[in-house]
FITITI-447678 format. One record per residue (C-alpha): residue number from 1; residue in one letter; x, y, z. Coordinates in steps of 0.001 Angstrom, whole numbers, padded with zeros to 6 digits. Each point is the difference from the previous one (the first is absolute). Layout:
// FITITI-447678
{k->NUM&r->A&east->X&north->Y&up->Z}
...
***
This chain:
// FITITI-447678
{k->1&r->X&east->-059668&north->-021245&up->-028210}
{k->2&r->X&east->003566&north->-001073&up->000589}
{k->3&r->X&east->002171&north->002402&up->001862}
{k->4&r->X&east->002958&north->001223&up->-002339}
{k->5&r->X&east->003937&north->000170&up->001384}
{k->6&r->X&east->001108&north->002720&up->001194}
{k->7&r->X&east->003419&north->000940&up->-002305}
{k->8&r->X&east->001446&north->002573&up->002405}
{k->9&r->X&east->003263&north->-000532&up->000851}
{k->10&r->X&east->000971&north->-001661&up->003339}
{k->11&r->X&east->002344&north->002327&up->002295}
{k->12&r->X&east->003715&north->-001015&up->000057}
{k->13&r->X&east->000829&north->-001045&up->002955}
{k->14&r->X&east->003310&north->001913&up->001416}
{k->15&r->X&east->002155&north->-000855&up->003167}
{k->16&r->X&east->002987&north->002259&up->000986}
{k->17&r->X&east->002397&north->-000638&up->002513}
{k->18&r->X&east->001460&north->002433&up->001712}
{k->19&r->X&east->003551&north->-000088&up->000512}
{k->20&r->X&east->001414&north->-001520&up->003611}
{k->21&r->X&east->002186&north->002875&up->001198}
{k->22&r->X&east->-001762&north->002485&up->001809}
{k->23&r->X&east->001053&north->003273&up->-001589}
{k->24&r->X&east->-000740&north->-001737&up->-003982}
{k->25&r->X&east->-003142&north->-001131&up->000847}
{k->26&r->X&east->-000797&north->003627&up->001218}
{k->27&r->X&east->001832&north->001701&up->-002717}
{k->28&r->X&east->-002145&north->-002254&up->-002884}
{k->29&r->X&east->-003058&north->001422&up->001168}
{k->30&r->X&east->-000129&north->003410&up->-002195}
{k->31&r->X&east->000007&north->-002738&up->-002965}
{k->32&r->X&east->-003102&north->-001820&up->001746}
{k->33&r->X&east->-001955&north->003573&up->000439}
{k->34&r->X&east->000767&north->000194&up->-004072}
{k->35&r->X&east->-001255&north->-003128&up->-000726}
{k->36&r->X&east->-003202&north->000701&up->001801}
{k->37&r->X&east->-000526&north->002882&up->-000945}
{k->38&r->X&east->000735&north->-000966&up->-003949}
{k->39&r->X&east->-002251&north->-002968&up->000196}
{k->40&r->X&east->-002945&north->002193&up->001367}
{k->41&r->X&east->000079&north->002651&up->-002705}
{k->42&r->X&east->000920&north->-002490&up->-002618}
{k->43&r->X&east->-000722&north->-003720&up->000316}
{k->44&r->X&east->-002054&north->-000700&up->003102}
{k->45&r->X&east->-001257&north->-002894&up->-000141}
{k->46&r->X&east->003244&north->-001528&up->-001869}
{k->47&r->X&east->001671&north->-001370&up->003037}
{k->48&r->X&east->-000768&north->-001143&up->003187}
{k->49&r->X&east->003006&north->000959&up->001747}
{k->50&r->X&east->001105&north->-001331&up->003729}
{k->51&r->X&east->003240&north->001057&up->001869}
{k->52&r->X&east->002626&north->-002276&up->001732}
{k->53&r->X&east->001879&north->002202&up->002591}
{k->54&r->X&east->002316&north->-001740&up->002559}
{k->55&r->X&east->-001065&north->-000739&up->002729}
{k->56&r->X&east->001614&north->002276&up->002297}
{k->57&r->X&east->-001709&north->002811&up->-001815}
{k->58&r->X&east->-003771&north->-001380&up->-001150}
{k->59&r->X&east->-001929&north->002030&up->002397}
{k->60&r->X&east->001257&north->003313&up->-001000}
{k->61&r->X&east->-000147&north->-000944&up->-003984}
{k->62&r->X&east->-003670&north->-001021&up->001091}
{k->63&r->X&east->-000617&north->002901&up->001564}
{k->64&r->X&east->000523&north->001940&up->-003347}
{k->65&r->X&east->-002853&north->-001378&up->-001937}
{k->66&r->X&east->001422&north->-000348&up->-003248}
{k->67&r->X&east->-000743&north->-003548&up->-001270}
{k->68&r->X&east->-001063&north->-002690&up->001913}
{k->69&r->X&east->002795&north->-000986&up->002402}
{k->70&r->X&east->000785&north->-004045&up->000901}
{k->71&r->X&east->002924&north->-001733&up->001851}
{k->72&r->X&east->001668&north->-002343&up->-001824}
{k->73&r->X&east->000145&north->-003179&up->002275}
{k->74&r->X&east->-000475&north->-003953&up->-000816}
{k->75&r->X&east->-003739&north->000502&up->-000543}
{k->76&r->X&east->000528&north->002767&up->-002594}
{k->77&r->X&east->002614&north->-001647&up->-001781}
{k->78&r->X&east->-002268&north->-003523&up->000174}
{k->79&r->X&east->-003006&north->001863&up->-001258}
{k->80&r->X&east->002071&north->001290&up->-003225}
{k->81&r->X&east->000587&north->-003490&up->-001248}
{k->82&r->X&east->-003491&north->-000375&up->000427}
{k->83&r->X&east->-000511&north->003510&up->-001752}
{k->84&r->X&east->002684&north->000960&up->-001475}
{k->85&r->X&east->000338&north->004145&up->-000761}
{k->86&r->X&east->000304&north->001025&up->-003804}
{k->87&r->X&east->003280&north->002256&up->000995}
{k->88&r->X&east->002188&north->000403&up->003085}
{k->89&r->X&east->002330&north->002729&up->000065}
{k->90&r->X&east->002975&north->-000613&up->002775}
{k->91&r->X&east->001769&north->003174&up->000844}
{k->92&r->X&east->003282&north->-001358&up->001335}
{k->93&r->X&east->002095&north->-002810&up->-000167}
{k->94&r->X&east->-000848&north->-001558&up->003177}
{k->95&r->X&east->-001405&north->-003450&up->000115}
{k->96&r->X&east->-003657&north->000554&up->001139}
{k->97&r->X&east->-001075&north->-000143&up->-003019}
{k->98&r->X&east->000851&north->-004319&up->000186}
{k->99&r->X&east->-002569&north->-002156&up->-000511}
{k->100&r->X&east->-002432&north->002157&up->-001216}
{k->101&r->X&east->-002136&north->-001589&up->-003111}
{k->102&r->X&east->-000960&north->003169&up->-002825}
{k->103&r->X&east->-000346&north->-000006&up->-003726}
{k->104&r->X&east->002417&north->002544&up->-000486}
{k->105&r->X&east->002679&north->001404&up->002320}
{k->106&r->X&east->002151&north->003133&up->000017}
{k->107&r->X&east->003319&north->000749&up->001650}
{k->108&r->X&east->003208&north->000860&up->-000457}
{k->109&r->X&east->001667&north->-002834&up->-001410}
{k->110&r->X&east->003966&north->-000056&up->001833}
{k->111&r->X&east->001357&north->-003210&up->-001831}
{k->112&r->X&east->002725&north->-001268&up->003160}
{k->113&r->X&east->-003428&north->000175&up->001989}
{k->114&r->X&east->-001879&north->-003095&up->-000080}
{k->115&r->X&east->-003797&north->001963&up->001859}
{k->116&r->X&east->000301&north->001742&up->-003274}
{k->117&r->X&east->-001599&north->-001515&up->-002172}
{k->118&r->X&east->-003127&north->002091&up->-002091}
{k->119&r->X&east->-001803&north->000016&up->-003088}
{k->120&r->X&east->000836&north->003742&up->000204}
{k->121&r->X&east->003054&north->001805&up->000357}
{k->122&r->X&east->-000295&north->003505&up->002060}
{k->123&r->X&east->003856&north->001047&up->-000469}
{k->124&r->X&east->-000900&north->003594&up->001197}
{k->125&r->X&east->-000336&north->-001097&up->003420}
{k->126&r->X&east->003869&north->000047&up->000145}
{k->127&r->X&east->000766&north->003337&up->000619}
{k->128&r->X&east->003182&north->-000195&up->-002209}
{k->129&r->X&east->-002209&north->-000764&up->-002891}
{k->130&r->X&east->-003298&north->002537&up->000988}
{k->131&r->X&east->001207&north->002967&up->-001991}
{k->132&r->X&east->000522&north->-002314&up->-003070}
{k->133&r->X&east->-003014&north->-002147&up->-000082}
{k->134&r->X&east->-002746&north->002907&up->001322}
{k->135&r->X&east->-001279&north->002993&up->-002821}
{k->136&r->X&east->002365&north->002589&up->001162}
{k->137&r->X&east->-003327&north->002454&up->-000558}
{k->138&r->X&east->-001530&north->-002522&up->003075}
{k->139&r->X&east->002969&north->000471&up->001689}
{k->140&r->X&east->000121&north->003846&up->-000249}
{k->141&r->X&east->-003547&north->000624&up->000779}
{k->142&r->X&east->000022&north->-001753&up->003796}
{k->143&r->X&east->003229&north->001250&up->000542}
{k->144&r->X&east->-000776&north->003888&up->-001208}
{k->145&r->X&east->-003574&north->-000290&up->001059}
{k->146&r->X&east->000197&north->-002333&up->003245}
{k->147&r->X&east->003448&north->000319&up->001101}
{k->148&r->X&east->000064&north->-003822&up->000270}
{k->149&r->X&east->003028&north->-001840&up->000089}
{k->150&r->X&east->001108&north->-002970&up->-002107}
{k->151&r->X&east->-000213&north->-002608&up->002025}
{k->152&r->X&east->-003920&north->000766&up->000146}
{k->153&r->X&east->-000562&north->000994&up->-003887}
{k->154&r->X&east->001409&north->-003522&up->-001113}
{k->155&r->X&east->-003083&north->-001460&up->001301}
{k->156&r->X&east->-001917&north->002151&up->-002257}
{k->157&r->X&east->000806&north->-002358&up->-002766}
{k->158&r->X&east->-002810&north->-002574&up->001265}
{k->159&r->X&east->-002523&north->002510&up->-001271}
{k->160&r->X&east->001727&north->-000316&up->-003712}
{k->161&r->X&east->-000147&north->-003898&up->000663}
{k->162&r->X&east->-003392&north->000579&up->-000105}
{k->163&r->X&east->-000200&north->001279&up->-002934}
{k->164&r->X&east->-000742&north->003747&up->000895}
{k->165&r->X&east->002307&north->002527&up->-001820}
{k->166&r->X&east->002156&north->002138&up->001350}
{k->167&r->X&east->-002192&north->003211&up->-001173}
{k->168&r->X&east->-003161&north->-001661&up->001904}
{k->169&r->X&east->002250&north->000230&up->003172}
{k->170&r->X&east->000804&north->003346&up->-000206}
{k->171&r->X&east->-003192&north->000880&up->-000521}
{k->172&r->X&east->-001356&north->-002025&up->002213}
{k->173&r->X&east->002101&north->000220&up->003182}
{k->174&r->X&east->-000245&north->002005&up->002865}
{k->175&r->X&east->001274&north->-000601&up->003677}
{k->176&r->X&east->-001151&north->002448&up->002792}
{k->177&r->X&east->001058&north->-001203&up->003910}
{k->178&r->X&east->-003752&north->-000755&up->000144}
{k->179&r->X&east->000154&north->-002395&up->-002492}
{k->180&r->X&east->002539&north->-002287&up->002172}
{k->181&r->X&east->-001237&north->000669&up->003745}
{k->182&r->X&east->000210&north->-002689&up->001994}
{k->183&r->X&east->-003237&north->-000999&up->001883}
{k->184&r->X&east->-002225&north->001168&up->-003596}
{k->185&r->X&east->-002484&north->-002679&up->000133}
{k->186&r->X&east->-002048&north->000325&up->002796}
{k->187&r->X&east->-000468&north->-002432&up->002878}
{k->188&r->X&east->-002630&north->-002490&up->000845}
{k->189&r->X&east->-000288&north->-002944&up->001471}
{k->190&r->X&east->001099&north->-002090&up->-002641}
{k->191&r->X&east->003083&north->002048&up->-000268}
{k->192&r->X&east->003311&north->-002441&up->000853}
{k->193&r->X&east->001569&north->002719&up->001514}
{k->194&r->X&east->-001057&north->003229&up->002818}
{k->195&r->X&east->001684&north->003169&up->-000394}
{k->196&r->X&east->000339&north->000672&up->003876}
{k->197&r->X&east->001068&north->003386&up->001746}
{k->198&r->X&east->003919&north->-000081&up->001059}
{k->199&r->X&east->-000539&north->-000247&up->003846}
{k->200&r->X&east->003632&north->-000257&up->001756}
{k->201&r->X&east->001256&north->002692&up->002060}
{k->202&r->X&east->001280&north->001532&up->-002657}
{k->203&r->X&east->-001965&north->003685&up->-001417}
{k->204&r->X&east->-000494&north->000285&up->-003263}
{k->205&r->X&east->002722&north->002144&up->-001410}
{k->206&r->X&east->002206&north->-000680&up->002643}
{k->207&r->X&east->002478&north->-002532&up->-001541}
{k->208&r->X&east->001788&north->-000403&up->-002879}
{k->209&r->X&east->000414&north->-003598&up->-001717}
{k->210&r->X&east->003915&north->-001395&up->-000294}
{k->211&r->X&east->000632&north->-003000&up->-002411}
{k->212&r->X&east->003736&north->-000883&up->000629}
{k->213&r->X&east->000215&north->-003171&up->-002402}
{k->214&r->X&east->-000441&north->-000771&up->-003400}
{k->215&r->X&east->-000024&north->-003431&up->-002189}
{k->216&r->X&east->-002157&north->-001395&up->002813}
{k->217&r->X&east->002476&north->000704&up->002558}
{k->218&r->X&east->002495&north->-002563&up->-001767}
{k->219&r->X&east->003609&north->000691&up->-000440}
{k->220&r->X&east->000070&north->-000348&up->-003749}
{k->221&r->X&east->-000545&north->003638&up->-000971}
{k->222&r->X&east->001650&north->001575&up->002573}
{k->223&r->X&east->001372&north->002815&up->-002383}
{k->224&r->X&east->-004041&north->001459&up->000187}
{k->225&r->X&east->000554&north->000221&up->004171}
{k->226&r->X&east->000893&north->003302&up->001375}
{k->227&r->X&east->001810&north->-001065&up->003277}
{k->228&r->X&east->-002311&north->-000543&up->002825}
{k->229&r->X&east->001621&north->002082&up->002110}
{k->230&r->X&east->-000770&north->002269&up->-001931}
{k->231&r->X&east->-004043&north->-000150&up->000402}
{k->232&r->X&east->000494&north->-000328&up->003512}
{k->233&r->X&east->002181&north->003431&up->000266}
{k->234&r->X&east->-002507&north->001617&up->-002329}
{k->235&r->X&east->-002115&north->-000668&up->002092}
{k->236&r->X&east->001138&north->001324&up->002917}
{k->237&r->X&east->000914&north->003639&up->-001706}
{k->238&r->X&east->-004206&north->000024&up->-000974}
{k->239&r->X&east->-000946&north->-000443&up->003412}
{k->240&r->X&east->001784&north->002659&up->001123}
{k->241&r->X&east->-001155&north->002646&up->-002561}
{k->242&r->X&east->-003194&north->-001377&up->-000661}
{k->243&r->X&east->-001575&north->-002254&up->003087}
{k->244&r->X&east->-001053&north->-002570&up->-002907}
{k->245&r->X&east->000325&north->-003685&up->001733}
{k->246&r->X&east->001342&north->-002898&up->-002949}
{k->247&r->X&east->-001191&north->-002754&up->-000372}
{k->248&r->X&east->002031&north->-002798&up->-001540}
{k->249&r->X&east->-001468&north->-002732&up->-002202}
{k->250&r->X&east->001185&north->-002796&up->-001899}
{k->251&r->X&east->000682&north->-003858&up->-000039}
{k->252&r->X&east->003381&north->000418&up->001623}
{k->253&r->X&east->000732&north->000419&up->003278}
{k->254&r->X&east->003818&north->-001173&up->000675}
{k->255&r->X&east->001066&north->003993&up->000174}
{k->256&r->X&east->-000779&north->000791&up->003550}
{k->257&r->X&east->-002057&north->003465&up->000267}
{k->258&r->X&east->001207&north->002148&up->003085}
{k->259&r->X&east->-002572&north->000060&up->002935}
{k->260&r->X&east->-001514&north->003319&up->-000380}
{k->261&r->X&east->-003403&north->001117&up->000588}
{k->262&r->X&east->-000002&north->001581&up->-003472}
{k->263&r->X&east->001273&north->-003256&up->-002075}
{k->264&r->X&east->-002795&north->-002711&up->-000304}
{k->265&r->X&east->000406&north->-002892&up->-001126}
{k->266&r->X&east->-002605&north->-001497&up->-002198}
{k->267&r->X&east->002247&north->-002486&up->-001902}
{k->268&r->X&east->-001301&north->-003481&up->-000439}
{k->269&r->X&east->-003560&north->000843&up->001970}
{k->270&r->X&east->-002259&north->001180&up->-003067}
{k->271&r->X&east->-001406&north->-001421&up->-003426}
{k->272&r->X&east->000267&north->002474&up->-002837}
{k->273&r->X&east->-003925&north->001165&up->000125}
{k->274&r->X&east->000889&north->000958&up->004078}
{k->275&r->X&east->003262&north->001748&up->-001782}
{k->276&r->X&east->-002084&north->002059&up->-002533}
{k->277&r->X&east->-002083&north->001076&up->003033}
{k->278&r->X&east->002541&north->001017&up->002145}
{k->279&r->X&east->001535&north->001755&up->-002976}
{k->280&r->X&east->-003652&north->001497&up->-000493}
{k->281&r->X&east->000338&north->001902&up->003231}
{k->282&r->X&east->003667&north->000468&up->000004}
{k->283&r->X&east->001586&north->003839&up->-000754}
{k->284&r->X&east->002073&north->-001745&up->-003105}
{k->285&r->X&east->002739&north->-002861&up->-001247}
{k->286&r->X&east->003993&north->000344&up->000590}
{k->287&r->X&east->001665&north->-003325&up->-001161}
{k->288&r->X&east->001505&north->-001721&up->-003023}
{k->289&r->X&east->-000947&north->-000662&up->-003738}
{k->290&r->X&east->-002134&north->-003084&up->001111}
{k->291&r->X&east->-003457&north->-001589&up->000120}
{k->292&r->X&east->-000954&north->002621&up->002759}
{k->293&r->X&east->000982&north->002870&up->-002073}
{k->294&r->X&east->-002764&north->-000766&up->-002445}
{k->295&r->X&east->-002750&north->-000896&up->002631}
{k->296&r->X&east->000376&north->002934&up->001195}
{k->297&r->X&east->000051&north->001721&up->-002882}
{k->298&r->X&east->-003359&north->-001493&up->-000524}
{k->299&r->X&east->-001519&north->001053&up->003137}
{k->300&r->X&east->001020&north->002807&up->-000912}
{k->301&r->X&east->001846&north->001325&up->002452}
{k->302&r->X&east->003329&north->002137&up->-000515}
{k->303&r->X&east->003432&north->-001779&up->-000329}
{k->304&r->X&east->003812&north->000645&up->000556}
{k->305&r->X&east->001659&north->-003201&up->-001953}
{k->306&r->X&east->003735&north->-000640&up->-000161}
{k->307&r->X&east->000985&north->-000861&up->-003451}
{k->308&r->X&east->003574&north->-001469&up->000046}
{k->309&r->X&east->000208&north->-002401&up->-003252}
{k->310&r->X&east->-003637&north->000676&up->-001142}
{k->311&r->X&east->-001407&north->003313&up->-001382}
{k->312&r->X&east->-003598&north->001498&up->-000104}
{k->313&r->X&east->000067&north->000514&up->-003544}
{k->314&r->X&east->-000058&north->-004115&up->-000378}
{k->315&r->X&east->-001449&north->-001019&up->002992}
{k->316&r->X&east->-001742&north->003037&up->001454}
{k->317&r->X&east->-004108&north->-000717&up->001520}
{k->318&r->X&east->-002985&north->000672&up->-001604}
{k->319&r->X&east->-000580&north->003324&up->001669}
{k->320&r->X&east->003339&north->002080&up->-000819}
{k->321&r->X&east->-001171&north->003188&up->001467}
{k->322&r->X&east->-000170&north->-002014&up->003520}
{k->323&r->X&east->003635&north->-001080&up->-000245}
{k->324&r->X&east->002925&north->001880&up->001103}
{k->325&r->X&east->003148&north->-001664&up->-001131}
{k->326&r->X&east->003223&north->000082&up->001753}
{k->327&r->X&east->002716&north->-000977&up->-002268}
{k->328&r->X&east->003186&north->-002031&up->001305}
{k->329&r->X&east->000080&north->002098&up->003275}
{k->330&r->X&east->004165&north->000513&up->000674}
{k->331&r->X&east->-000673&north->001007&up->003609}
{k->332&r->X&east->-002501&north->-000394&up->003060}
{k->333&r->X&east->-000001&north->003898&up->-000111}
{k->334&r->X&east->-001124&north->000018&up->-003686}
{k->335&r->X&east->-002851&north->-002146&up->001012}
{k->336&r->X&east->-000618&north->001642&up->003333}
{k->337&r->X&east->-000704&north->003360&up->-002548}
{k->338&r->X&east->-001747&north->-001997&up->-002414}
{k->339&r->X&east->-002406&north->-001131&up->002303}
{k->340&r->X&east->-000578&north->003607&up->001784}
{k->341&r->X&east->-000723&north->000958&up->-003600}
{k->342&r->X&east->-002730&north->-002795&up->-000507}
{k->343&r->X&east->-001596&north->000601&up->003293}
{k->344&r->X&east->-000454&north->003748&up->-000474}
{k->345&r->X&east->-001448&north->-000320&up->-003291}
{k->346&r->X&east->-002461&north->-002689&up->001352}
{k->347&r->X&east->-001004&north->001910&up->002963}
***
């Protein structure tokens, strides 16, 4: 008897890339939970969905066992013109997306950029046009019910791409700290990465993490520094009240830390993953709105961040309860009571 064909439908198959800078890639992942979470309840077997984080940060999206997780290097990129994906959704402008072979691509389309170039225009991605091209009931509902900022609930609007309504995401959506921990899936030996104990000489709880820089310790946006000297004197004043060593960490090392027993320096000596697990252990963040700011965040650890020509309601991290905000400081003093404030309500 001849075998009939099957007529179910084949899965769609779904890449997203991540965007490149640290802190968007981080803050984009509330919209990833809501896509999983939609396509379990409602169309499971729809898409077969894989993840594109940058490099700098794959082990930690891996870690959070949402959909499968890849690097996108030569071989991936060779293996979609082979196989090309049905969709791929790029969220930023960045050029990593070049190259890549798909039947149907998404991004937002900025005409004096020639990388962007899509079947798809995603205009709320610019945060000057979120507000206007997002339901303002979406909108409303993660910012009442979430306390998420803007700069994450733009990326919200690849859940509408695919073709889930706005009401199915309210009703559908739920985040919960557990639902984002780092170091989720558990480990075996076919795990790329190993979750390791902190072991320097530093107790747990006995430091406090310092990010001085910001824009990848370039001199473009130097209007989102607070002054170094700054950190550094902050520093000091917490040693004396609260006998919390700071560690500094970053990509930058041309300002010269003071040789004191209670300053380390851990700039230029870690990966990220070895950051997020000296962060795991640490007492909490002090630095800048930056990449840090939001891996901490995730860790989910406590944070002090400097906002001088940013503001949490736009680009606050996932976890808004875990973020104190310190506002265009006018003083060292104002931060020096400031940051007593954060440490007592942390201890």
């Amino acid at each position: 008897m001849e075998k009939q064909a099957s007529h179910e439908p084949r899965s769609e198959k779904l890449e997203i890339l991540l965007p490149n800078r640290i802190g968007d890639a981080i803050m984009s992942l509330p919209a990833i939970l809501c896509l999983k979470q939609l396509t379990e309840k409602y169309d499971q077997n729809k898409f077969q969905i894989s993840l594109y984080p940058p490099t700098r940060l794959f082990e930690i999206v891996w870690s959070l066992d949402l959909f499968e997780t890849k690097k996108l290097d030569e071989i991936q990129i060779f293996k979609s013109w082979i196989n090309p994906s049905d969709r791929t959704i790029v969220l930023d402008s960045s050029s990593r997306h070049i190259g890549i072979r798909t039947k149907k691509s998404y991004g937002e389309i900025i005409p004096t950029k020639w990388s962007a170039r899509f079947s798809v225009d995603l205009p709320y991605l610019d945060l000057d046009k979120t507000e206007a091209k997002l339901p303002k009931e979406l909108i409303n509902f993660l910012g009442n019910e979430y306390k998420l900022s803007l700069a994450i609930i733009r990326y919200f609007g690849l859940c509408l791409e695919m073709g889930f309504t706005t009401a199915q995401i309210i009703e559908t959506f739920r985040l919960q700290k557990d639902f984002l921990e780092v170091m989720k899936r558990g480990l075996d030996d076919d795990a790329p990465v190993k979750w390791l104990p902190w072991e320097p000489t530093l107790a747990k709880g006995s430091y406090l993490i310092f990010c001085m820089e910001a824009a990848y310790g370039t001199k473009r946006e130097e209007k989102r520094r607070w002054q170094e000297n700054n950190f550094i004197d902050l520093a000091d004043k917490i040693y004396e009240e609260y006998k919390l060593l700071s560690v500094f960490i970053g990509t930058d090392k041309e300002v010269k830390l003071p040789k004191k027993e209670y300053l380390v320096d851990m700039r230029q000596r870690l990966s990220l993953f070895q950051v997020a697990q000296l962060m795991e252990f640490s007492k909490a963040y002090i630095g800048n709105d930056t990449g840090p700011l939001h891996l901490a965040n995730l860790i989910q650890i406590p944070s002090l961040c400097i906002y001088l020509s940013t503001e949490p309601q736009t680009y606050g991290p996932i976890f808004a309860d875990l973020n104190f905000p310190l506002i265009n400081p006018k003083s060292l003093d104002e931060s020096i009571d400031a940051a007593d404030n954060f440490l007592r309500k942390i201890s």
